[in-house]
NUDOLUM-712326 format. One record per residue (C-alpha): x, y, z. Coordinates in steps of 0.02 Angstrom, whole numbers, padded with zeros to 5 digits, always signed. Layout:
<pts>
XYZ
...
</pts>
This chain:
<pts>
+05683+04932+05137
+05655+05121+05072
+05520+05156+04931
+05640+05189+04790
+05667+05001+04800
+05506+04934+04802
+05499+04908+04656
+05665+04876+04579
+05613+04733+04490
+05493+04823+04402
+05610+04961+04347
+05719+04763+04292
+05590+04662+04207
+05478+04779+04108
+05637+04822+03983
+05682+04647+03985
+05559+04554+03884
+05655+04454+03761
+05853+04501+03774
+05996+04414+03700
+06143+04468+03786
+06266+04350+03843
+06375+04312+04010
+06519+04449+04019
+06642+04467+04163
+06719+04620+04095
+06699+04810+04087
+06738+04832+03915
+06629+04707+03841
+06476+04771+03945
+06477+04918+03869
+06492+04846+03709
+06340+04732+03725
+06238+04884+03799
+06284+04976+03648
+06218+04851+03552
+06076+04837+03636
+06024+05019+03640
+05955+05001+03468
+05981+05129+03302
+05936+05288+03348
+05996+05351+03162
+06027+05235+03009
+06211+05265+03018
+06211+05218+03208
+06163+05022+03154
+06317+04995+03045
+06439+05050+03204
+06347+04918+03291
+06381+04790+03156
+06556+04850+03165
+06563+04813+03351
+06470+04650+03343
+06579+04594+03211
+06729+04625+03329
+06629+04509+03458
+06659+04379+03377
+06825+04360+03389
+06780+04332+03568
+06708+04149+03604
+06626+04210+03740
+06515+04321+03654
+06501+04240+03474
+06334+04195+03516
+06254+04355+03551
+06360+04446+03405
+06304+04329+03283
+06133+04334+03338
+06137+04522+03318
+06201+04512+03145
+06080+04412+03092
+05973+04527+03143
+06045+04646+03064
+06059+04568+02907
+05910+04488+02910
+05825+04670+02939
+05904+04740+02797
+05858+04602+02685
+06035+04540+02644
+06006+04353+02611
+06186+04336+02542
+06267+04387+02695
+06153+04299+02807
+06210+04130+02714
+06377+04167+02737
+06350+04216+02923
+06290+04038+02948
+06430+03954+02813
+06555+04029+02908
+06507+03953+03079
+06475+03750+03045
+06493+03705+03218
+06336+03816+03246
+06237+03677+03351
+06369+03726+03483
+06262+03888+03522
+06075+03840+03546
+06039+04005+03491
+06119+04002+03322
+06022+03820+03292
+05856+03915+03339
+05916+04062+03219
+05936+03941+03077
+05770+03818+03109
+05671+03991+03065
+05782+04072+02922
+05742+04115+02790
+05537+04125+02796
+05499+04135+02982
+05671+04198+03070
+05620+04294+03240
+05725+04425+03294
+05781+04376+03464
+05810+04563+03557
+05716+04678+03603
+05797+04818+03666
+05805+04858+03850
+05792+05016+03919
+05911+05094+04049
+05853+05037+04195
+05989+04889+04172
+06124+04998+04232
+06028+04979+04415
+06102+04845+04440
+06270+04760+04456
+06351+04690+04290
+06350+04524+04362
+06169+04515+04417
+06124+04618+04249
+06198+04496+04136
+06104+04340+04216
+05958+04419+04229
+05975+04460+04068
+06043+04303+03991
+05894+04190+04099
+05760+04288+04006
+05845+04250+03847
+05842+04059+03879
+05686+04089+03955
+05599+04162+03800
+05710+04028+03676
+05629+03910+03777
+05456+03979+03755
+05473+03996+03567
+05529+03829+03542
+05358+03739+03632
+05257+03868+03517
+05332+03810+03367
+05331+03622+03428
+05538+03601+03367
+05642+03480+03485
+05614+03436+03652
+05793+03394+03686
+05809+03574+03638
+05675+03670+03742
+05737+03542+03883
+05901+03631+03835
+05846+03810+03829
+05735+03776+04014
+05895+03705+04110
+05990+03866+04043
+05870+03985+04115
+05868+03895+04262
+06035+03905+04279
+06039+04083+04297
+05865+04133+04364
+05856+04029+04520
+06016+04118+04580
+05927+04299+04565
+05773+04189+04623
+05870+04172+04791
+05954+04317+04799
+05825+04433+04878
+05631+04443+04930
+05578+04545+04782
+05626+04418+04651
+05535+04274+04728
+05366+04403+04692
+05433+04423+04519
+05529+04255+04461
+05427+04124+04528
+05299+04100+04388
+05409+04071+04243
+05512+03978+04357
+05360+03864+04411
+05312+03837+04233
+05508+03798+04189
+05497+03660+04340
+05338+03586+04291
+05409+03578+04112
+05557+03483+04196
+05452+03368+04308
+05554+03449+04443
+05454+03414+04589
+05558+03466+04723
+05595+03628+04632
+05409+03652+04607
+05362+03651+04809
+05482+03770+04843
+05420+03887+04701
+05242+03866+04767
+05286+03907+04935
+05330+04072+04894
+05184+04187+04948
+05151+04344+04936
+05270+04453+05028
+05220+04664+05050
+05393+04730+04982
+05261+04769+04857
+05109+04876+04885
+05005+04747+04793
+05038+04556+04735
+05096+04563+04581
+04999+04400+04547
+04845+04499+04572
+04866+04595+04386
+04912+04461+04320
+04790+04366+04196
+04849+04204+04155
+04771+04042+04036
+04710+03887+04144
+04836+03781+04082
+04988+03913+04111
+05083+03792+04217
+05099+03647+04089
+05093+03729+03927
+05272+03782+03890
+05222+03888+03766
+05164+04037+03859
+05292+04165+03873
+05233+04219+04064
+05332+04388+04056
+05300+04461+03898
+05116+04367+03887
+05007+04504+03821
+04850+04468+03718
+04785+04647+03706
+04719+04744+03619
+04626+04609+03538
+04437+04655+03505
+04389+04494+03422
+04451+04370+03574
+04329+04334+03691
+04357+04428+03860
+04388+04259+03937
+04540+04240+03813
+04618+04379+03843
+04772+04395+03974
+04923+04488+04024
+05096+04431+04098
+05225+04497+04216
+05271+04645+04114
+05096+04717+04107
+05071+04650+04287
+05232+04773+04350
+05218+04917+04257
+05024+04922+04310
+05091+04906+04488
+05232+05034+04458
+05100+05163+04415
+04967+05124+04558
+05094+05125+04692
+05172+05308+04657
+04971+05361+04702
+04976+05260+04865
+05145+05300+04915
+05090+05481+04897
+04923+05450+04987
+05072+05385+05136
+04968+05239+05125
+05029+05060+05195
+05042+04901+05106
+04842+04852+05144
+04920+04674+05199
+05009+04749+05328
+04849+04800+05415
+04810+04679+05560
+04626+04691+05540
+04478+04676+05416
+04479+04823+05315
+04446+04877+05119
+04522+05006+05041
+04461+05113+04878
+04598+05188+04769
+04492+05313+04644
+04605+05374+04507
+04503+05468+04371
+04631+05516+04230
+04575+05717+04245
+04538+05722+04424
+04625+05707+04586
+04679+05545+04649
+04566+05489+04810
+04587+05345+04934
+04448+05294+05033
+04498+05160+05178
+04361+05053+05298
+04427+04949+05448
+04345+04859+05581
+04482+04850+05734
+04492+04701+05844
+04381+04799+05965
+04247+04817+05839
+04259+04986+05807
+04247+05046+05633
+04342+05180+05562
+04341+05249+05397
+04493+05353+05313
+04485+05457+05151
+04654+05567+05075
+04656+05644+04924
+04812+05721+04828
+04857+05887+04725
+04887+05780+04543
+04780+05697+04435
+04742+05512+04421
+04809+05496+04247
+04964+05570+04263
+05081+05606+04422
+04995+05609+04589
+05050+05767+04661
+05080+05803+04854
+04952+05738+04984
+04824+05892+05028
+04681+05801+05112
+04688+05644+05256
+04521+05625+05364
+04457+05489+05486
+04313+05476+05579
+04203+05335+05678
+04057+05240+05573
+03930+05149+05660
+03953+04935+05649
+03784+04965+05546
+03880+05065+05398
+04000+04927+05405
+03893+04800+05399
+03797+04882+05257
+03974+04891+05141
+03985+04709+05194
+03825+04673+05118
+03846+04777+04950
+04029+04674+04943
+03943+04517+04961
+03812+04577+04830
+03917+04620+04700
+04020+04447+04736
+04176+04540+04748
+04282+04391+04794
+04227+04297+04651
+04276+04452+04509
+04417+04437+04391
+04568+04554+04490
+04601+04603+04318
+04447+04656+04201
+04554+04710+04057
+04439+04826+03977
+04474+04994+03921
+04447+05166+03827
+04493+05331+03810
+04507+05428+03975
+04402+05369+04092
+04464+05314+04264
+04527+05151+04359
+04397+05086+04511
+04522+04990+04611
+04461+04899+04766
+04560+04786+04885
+04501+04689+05031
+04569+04562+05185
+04441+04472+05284
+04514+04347+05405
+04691+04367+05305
+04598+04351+05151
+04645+04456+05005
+04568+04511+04859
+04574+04650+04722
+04470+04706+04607
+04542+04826+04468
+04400+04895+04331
+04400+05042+04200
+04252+05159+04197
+04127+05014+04270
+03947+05037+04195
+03817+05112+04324
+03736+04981+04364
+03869+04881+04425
+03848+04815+04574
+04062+04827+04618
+04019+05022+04574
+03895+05027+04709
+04003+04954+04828
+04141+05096+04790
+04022+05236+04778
+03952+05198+04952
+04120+05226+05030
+04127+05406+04948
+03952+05440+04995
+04011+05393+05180
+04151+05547+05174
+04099+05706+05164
+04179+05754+04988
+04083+05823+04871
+04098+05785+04707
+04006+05838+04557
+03895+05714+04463
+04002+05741+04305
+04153+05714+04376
+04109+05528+04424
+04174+05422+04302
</pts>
């Protein structure tokens, strides 16, 4: 698989939060949901849209998301009157799950269902598009109603749906079963689906991705059997008050971390680090004024130890520029030994992968390491000096012969 694919699902799920767009076989109507969709770039520009979804509902295959966007709509522009007659002129509205959910919140708590995706969407084809699209949708629905404690029968409803039409996509190629099995796993355990839930945890990690995506994600204890975590928008920050052990982040923070980490290792022509065959560790240094560095230790089946470094032309906080530095040389067993000990001293395989703290500036310490097919990263902002997982790092750079300035070590 080329690079520009790696992360397709990325460039899929981070615009596709909480979408309600509904099944569509044809051309035309596509575009008129994507329209839609696209949001209000001027004031006039949302009353064309209620134009267009009001000619969507002449179509029963799309009442549900044209109604859903006039309520909206309405709703938005604080027009009670026509919201009441949006609902008084469809009675039969517990045929669409999503027009019952619609009116359980109006008029004190309705949540607006869309949120508008970006246009990555036309990277795909309009059939896989509109069931990604339209799982999410039941997906969130489904999410919403455990929060809010409404009917079972209904979230057993809304979890079904997106089954429906995620497990295909699911199946359909390596990178979704990276991205799709979490909410999927939740959905199953919701279900009592045992069958479905073996197969879900059987999916392990797989390097069409640089890094697991599992290993930026930060998710509650009881993720798999409380329904009402909504695993791919799930995003507690920023959120000073909450305890640090309270705070966590979903798929969406989770891809578009790994979007931007992987454009410095591709450029560093660095592998997958699971791909390696041997022990080995590797640094990735990005400092948000600075250049990008990679600093790689391996111990080869013969028990030599060699140690890489690379750096590139860009800077860590923006794009990463064109590689301009790659150097290896031999290290004793000793110096290997002695990272080894500093690892096991700063109990590396015991940190959180995902330290969630931040600030302005600053730079991203990211270590990963395999042992014996074991795998582990460690991501931290700006860790304080006498960290122990700084040490660790630090020792690598002191083992190449860069030389960098004591200010610029951040």
């Amino acid at each position: 698989m080329s690079t520009s694919n790696r992360l397709i699902s990325s460039h899929i799920l981070i615009g596709l939060l909480s979408i309600a767009v509904v099944y569509s076989q044809t051309t035309s109507y596509i575009s008129q949901l994507r329209q839609l969709a696209n949001g209000c770039p001027q004031p006039t520009k949302c009353y064309d849209k209620r134009d267009i979804a009001k000619n969507l509902i002449k179509n029963s295959l799309y009442k549900t998301f044209a109604v859903t966007y006039l309520m909206h709509f309405y709703y938005s522009k604080g027009w009670d009157d026509s919201v009441k007659s949006l609902l008084d002129r469809f009675p039969d509205y517990e045929k669409y799950p999503d027009l019952e959910y619609i009116k359980q919140f109006y008029p004190n708590n309705l949540l607006p269902l869309m949120v508008h995706p970006d246009s990555s969407l036309l990277n795909e084809s309009s059939q896989k598009e509109t069931d990604i699209t339209m799982g999410l949708t039941y997906y969130h629905a489904f999410t919403e109603v455990c929060k809010m404690k409404l009917s079972e029968d209904l979230a057993v409803s809304y979890a079904q749906n997106a089954l429906k039409f995620l497990e295909p996509i699911y199946n359909s190629h390596r990178i979704y079963k990276q991205v799709l099995k979490y909410p999927l796993l939740q959905i199953a355990t919701f279900l009592g689906d045992t069958k479905r839930i073996k197969t879900y945890e059987s999916a392990s990690y797989d390097t069409v991705f640089y890094f697991p995506v599992r290993a930026f994600m930060r998710l509650p204890r009881d993720w798999r059997h409380n329904c009402s975590y909504n695993l791919v928008n799930l995003n507690t920050l920023p959120n000073p008050m909450a305890p640090i052990h309270e705070t966590f982040v979903g798929l969406d923070y989770a891809l578009s971390t790994l979007k931007r980490y992987s454009r410095h290792v591709r450029a560093m022509e660095e592998p997958p680090l699971l791909t390696i065959k041997h022990d080995v560790f590797r640094f990735i240094w990005l400092r948000t004024f600075h250049n990008p560095i990679i600093v790689r230790i391996e111990l080869r089946e013969d028990s030599s130890v060699f140690l890489t470094w690379k750096k590139t032309s860009g800077r860590g906080g923006y794009a990463p520029g064109r590689l301009v530095l790659s150097i290896r040389k031999e290290l004793s067993l000793k110096e290997w030994n002695q990272f080894l000990k500093l690892i096991e001293q700063s109990k590396f395989w015991e940190l959180e992968s995902v330290e969630l703290t931040y600030g302005l500036d600053g730079a991203q310490w990211i270590l990963e390491g395999k042992i014996n097919n074991k795998y582990h990263l460690v991501d931290q902002w700006s860790p304080r000096d006498n960290s122990t997982f700084k040490q660790a790092c630090l020792y690598l750079l002191k083992l190449t012969n860069l030389e960098i300035p004591e200010d610029e070590i951040y």
